[in-house]
C-alpha positions in Angstrom: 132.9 74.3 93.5 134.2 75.2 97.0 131.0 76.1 99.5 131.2 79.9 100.0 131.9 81.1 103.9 128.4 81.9 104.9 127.7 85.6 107.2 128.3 84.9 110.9 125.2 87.2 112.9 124.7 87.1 116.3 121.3 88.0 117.9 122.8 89.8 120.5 124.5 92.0 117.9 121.5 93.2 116.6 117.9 94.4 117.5 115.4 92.1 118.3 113.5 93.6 115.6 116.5 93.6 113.0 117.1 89.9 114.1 113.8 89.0 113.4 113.9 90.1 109.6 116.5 87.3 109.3 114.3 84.3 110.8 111.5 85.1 109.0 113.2 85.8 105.7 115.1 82.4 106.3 112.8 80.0 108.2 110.3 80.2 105.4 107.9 79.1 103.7 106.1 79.2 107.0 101.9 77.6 106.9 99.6 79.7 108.4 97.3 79.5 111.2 94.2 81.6 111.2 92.5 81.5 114.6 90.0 81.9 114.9 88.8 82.4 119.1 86.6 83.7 121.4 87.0 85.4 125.2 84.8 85.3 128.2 82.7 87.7 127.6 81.5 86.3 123.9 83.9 88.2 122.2 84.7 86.7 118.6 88.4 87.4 117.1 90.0 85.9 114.2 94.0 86.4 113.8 96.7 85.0 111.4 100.1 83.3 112.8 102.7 82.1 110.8 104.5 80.3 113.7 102.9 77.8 113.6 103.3 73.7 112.7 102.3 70.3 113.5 103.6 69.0 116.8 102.1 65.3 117.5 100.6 62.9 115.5 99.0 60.9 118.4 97.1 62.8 119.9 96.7 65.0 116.7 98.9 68.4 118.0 98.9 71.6 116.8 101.2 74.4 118.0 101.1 78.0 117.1 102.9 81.2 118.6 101.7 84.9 119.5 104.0 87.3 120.3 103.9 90.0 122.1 103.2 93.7 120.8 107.2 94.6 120.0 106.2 98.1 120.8 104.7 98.1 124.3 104.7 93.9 125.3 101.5 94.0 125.6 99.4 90.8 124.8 96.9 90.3 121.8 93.6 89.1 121.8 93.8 85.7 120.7 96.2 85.3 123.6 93.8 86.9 126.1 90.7 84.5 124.4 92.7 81.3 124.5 93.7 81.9 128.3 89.9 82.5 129.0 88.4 79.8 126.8 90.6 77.3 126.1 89.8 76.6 123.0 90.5 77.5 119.0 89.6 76.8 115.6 93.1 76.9 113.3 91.8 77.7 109.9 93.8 77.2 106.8 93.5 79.7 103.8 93.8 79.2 100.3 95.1 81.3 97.7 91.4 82.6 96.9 91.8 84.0 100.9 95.1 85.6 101.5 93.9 89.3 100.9 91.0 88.6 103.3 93.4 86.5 105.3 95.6 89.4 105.5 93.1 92.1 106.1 92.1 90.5 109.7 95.8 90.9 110.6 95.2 94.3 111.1 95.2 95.8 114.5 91.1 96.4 115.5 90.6 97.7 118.5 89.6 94.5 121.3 86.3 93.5 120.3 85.5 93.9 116.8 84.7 90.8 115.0 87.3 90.4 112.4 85.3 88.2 110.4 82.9 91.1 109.6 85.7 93.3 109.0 87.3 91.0 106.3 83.8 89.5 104.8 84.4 85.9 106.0 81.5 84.1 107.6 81.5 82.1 110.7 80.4 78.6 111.0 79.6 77.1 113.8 82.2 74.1 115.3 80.4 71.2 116.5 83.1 70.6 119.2 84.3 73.8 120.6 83.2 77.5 121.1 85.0 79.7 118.8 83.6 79.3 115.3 85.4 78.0 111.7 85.8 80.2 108.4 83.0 78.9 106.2 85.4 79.7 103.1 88.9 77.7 104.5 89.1 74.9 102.7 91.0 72.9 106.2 89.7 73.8 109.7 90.7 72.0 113.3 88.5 72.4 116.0 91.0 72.2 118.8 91.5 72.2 123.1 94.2 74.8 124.1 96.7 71.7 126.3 99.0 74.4 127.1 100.3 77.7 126.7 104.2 78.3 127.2 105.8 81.8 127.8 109.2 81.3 125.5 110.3 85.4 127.0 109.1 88.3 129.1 109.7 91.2 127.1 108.6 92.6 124.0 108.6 90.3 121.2 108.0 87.2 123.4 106.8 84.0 121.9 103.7 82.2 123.6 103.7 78.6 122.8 99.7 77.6 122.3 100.0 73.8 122.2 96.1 72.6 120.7 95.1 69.2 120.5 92.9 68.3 117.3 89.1 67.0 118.2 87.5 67.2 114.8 88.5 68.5 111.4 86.9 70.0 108.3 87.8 69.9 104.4 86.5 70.9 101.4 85.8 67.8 99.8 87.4 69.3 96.2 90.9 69.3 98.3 90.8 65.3 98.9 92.4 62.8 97.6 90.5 60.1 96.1 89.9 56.7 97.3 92.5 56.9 100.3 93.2 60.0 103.3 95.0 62.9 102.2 94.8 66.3 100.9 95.8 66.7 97.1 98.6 68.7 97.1 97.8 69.7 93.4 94.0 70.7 94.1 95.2 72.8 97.4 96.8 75.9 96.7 97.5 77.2 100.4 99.1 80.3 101.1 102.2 80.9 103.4 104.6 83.2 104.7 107.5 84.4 103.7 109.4 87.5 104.8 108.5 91.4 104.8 105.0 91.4 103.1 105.7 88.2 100.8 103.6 85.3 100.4 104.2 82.1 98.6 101.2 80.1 96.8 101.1 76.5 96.2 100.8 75.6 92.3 101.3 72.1 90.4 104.2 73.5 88.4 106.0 74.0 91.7 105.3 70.8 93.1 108.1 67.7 92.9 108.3 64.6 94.9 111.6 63.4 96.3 112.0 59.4 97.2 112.0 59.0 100.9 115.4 57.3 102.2 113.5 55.0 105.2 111.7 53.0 102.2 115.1 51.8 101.2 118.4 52.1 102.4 120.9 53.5 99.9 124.7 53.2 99.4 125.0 56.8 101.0 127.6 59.8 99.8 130.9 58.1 101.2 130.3 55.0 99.0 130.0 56.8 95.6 132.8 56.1 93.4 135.3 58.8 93.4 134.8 60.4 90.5 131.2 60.5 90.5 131.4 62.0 94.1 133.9 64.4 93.2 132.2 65.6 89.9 132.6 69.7 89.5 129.1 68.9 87.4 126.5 66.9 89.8 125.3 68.8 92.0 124.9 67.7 95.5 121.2 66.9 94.9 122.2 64.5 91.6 124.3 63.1 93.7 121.8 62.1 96.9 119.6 60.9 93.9 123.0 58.1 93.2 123.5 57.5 97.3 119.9 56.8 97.8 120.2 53.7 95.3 120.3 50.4 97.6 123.6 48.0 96.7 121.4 45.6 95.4 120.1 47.8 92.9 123.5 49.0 91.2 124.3 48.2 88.2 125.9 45.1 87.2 129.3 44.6 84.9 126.7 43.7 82.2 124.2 46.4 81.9 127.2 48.5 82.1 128.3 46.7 78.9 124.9 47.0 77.2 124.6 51.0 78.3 127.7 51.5 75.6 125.0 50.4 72.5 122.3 52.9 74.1 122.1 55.3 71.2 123.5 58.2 73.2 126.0 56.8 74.9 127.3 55.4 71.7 127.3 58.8 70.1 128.9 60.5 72.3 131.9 57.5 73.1 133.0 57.6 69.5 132.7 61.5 69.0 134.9 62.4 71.9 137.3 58.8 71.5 140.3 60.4 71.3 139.7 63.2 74.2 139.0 60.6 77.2 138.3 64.2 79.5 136.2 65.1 77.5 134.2 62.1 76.7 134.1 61.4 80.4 132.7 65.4 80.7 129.8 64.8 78.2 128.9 61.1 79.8 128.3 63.5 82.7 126.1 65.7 81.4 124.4 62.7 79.8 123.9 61.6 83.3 123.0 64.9 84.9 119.9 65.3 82.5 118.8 61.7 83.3 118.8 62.3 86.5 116.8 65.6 86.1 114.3 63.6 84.5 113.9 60.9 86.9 116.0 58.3 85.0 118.6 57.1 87.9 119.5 53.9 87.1 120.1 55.0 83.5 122.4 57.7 85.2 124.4 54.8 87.1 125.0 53.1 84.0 126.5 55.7 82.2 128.7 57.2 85.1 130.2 53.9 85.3 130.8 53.4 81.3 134.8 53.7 80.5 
């Protein structure tokens, strides 16, 4: 199937507002960072930003980014706090949070306490100023590095880059016996576009083999016909090209694939209709591969 001639948009054909729709629908999901900060003066403010990602592993780097009001360019408070006290606490929410995660997103006036407003309670951080949400499950104390104005006007990103000096976690979100967060015990929240969230669950969760623990045979070594298939996808057929040479099958497990039950049935059903046999042994394939099976795939792919 032919890949369709995507919609060409320019962001200087369109409003930064109407531009912005697009990223955030598209660049998504999208973790969340609620910080949680505090100003000169002792005031406490707790915000959520979904720009926001891991930037270094050594030192441990966070990076997060407040824009500016789109109305007015003025600055929010976490900006203001961060440039006064260097310092912030980015806790992360699970799906028992997001309503009170989104409820601090609102617009309080400069001052109010955010975690009174939506019923969270502060802990005290042992290595900076602002405090932790007692209910996140993940917390990083961090040390504001740097902060980098990406614009001037309205809208404008402010890089906050925040270096990691201790960490908190729930001790029912870790894995057992080595580091690590269980992905199937954590069910953060993110963002998506509009007011859309997605939620981590176990049924949504798949692993995919990593390519620098091996090195596979690649797309442009696939046999033709596997490669140009109209019924692999491209994702069946990374599965293939990620198989090292070594690893392919040989002339005689080829052989031996004819006698595997299915195989068999389905090269003497379709023996006079080599298209169609050929078709099926495909399909055959496809489902293997869906279920993890790939060197059972190989062998029946290359079966004539």
């Amino acid at each position: 199937m032919p890949t369709p001639t995507p919609r060409a948009i320019s962001p200087a054909d369109l409003s930064p507002a109407d531009f912005y729709q697009y990223l955030i629908g598209a660049v998504a999901p999208r973790p969340i960072a609620f910080a949680s900060t505090i100003s000169a003066a002792g005031k406490v403010n707790l915000s959520p930003y979904s720009f926001f990602t891991i930037v270094s592993m050594d030192p441990p780097m966070l990076a997060f980014s407040p824009t500016s009001r789109g109305r007015d360019n003025s600055e929010k408070d976490t900006l203001r706090n961060v440039r006064e006290v260097p310092e912030v606490v980015i806790n992360i929410c699970d799906y028992a949070l997001v309503e009170q995660l989104s409820l601090a997103s609102a617009e309080y006036p400069a001052g109010v306490n955010e975690f009174t407003k939506a019923g969270l309670t502060e802990a005290k951080s042992n290595q900076v100023r602002p405090s932790r949400v007692a209910e996140c499950p993940a917390a990083f104390e961090c040390v504001v590095e740097q902060i980098i104005a990406l614009g001037d006007g309205p809208g404008h990103g402010n890089l906050v880059l925040c270096r990691v000096v201790q960490a908190h976690f729930r001790e029912a979100v870790l894995l057992e016996g080595k580091p690590g967060i269980d992905p199937l015990k954590f069910e953060a929240v993110s963002r998506l576009g509009g007011d859309w969230y997605s939620r981590l669950r176990p049924e949504n969760l798949f692993t995919v083999g990593r390519p620098n623990r091996q090195l596979g045979i690649g797309f442009d070594e696939l046999p033709a016909h596997i490669r140009e298939s109209s019924i692999l996808t491209g994702n069946d057929l990374a599965k293939l090209a990620n198989v090292e040479r070594a690893a392919l099958p040989t002339p005689a497990q080829i052989k031996e694939a004819k006698a595997e039950p299915m195989v068999a049935y389905l090269l003497n059903k379709h023996r006079d209709d080599a298209t169609e046999q050929q078709q099926q042994l495909t399909l055959l394939a496809r489902q293997w591969l869906a279920e993890g099976r790939v060197a059972e795939a190989w062998r029946v792919l290359l079966v004539e």
